[in-house]
N, C-alpha and C positions, 0 to 999 in steps of 0.2 A: 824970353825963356824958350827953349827949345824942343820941339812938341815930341813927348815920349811914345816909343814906340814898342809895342807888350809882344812877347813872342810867345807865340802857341805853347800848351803844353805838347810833348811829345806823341801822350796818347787820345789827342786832339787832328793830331796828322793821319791822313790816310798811309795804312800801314806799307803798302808798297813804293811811298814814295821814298826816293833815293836822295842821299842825304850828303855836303862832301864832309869831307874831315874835321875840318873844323867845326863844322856845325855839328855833328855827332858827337863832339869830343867837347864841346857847349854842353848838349844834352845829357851826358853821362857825367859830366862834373871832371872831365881827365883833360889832359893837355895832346894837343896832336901826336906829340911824340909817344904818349902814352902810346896812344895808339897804332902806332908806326910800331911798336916795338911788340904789339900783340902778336902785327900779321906775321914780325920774323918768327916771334916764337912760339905762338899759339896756344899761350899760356889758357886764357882766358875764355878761347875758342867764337870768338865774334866773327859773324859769318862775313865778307866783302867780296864787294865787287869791282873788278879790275876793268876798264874801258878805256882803250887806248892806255894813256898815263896817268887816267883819273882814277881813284880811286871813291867807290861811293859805299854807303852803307844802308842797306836798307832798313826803315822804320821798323817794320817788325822783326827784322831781328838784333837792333839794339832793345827794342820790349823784351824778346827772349830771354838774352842776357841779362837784362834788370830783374826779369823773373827767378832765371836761374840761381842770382846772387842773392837772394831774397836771403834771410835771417829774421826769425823772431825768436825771441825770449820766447819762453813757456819752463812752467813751475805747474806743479799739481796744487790744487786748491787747499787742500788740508799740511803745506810744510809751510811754517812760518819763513817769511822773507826777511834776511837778517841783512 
């Protein structure tokens, strides 16, 4: 059997370490292309970094973005939830 290997959570990484694409696009649940298609359009506004031909991403600011996308429900206490 083939010995499994556990990958960090994201907010287990030191936030300035740089990430490539794939591996971001692991982290965020999206596909490379996802991502490819943020930088043209900057939908999203995830910040990158361009080195040579590499593209990286740094940890803290895909946390930003996870932050920023945040969504919670909230209901005041006294309306019934139908």
């Amino acid at each position: 059997m083939p010995k499994q290997t556990s990958i960090p959570s994201l907010e287990s990484l030191d936030p300035g370490t740089l990430l490539t694409q794939a591996q971001a696009a692991h982290y965020l649940g999206k596909s490379a292309s996802w991502l490819e298609k943020d930088r043209q359009h900057g939908k999203h506004g995830i910040s990158f970094h361009k080195i040579g031909h590499n593209v990286r991403y740094k940890v803290q600011d895909l946390l930003d973005f996870l932050n920023r996308s945040r969504r919670q429900f909230w209901r005041p206490d006294d309306e019934p939830y139908v």
